[in-house]
N, C-alpha and C positions, 0 to 999 in steps of 0.2 A: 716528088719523093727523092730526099736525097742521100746517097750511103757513104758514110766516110769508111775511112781505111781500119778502124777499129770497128765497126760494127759491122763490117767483113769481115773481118778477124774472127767476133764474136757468133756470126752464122755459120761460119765454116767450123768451128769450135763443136756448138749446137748437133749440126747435122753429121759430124763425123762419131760424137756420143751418140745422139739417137739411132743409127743405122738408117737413116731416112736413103735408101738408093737413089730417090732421081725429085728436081725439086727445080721451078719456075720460076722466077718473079717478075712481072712485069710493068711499066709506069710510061708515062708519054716520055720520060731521057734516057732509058736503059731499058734492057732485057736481060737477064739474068738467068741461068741455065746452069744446073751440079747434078753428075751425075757421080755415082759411086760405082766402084766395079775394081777389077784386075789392073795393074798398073797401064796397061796396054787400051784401055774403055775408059777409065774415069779420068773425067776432064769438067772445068767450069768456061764458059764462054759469056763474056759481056760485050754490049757492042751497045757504045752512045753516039748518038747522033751524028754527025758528020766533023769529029776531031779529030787528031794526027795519036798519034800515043805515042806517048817517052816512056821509058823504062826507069824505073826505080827501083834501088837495090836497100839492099838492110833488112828486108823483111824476113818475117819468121817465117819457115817452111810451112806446108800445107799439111792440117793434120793425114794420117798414114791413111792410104787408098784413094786420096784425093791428087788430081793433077788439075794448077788454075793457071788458067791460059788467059787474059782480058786483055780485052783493048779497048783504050781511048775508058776507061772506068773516070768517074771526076774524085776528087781529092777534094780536103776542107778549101783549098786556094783556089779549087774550080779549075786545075788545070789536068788534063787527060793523065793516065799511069797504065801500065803496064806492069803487069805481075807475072811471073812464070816459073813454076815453083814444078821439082819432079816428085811422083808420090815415095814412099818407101814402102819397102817391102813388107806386105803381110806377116804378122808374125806365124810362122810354120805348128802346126799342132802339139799339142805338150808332149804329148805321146801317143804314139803311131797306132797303137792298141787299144785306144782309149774310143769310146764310141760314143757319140753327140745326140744328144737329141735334139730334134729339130721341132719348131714350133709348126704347127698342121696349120693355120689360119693363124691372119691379122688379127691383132688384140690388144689388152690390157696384160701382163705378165703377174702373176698375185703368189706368192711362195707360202701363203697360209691360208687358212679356210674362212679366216675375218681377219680384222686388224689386230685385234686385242687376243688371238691365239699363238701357236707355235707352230714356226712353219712345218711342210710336209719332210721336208730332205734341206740335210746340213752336210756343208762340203765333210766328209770321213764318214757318212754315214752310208751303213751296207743297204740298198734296196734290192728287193723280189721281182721277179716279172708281177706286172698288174697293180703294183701297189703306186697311190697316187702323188708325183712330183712336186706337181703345182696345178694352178687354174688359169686357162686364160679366158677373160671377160670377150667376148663379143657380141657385140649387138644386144647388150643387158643381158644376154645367156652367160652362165658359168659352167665354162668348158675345164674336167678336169682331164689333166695329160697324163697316162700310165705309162711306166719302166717297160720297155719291151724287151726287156733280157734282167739279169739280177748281176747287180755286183756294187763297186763302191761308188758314190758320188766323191769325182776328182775335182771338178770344177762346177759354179755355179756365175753363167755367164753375164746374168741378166739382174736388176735388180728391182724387189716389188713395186708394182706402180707402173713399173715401163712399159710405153707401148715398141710389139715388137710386130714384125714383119712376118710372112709367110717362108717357110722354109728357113728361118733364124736358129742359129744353136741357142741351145738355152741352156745347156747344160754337156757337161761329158761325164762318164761316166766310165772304170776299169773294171771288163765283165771277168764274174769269175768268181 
């Protein structure tokens, strides 16, 4: 298996949309290692086989939460590279008062009740305590998520179809 410098590109692209936190890859010339996290924890590690690593510059920074540290990775030329890219800063919450909902279980993320309906909540739209956001699929169950306070949907972070994570905002909302 072999990964040129554009289809690293294109993984790190991938995994920084999906929110995938922590992600392996392994083959007899590399090991592959991305973790997501606080600028201070996310980090990528590659290590091939017994080659020197040069540093290579020009490259595009590392999408945001991501910090990629390799060595000795191979290039289309087959010669070792060195990437080291610092993450940026998270971007800080829209507003301080704004309150998230968090996704309770891994899933499927569905913002309507089939495809060919209207979704449950449109960013402006005022929700109730109880009343239903979205669905997330898991394990062929459709899990629906309720408002646990009333007020306006501000944001809508996730989009249908997505798989998200446990503990994922999926939403924020301004109670009141």
């Amino acid at each position: 298996m072999t990964l040129d410098l554009n289809q690293l590109r294109e993984l790190l692209a991938a995994i920084a949309q999906n929110d995938i936190a922590e992600l392996t890859l392994k083959s007899n010339d590399f090991e592959l290692s991305v973790r997501k996290g606080s600028p201070t924890t996310g980090n990528i590690n590659t290590t091939v086989g017994n080659t020197s690593a040069v540093e290579v510059s020009g490259l595009p920074e590392a999408p945001s939460g991501l910090a990629i540290s390799t060595a000795s990775a191979p290039t289309l030329e087959g010669k070792p590279t060195e990437i080291t890219t610092e993450p940026s800063a998270a971007p800080p919450l829209a507003d301080s008062k704004w309150e998230e909902v968090l996704s309770p279980m891994v899933g499927t993320f569905y913002s309507a009740p089939a495809p060919t309906e209207a979704p449950f909540v449109e960013i402006g739209d005022r929700v109730r305590t109880g009343q239903t956001l979205c669905i997330i699929e898991a394990m062929k169950l459709m899990n629906e998520i309720e408002a646990e306070l009333s007020g306006q949907v501000m944001e809508i972070l996730v989009k249908n179809g997505e798989p998200i994570e446990y503990g994922q905002p999926l939403m924020r909302i301004n109670p009141g």
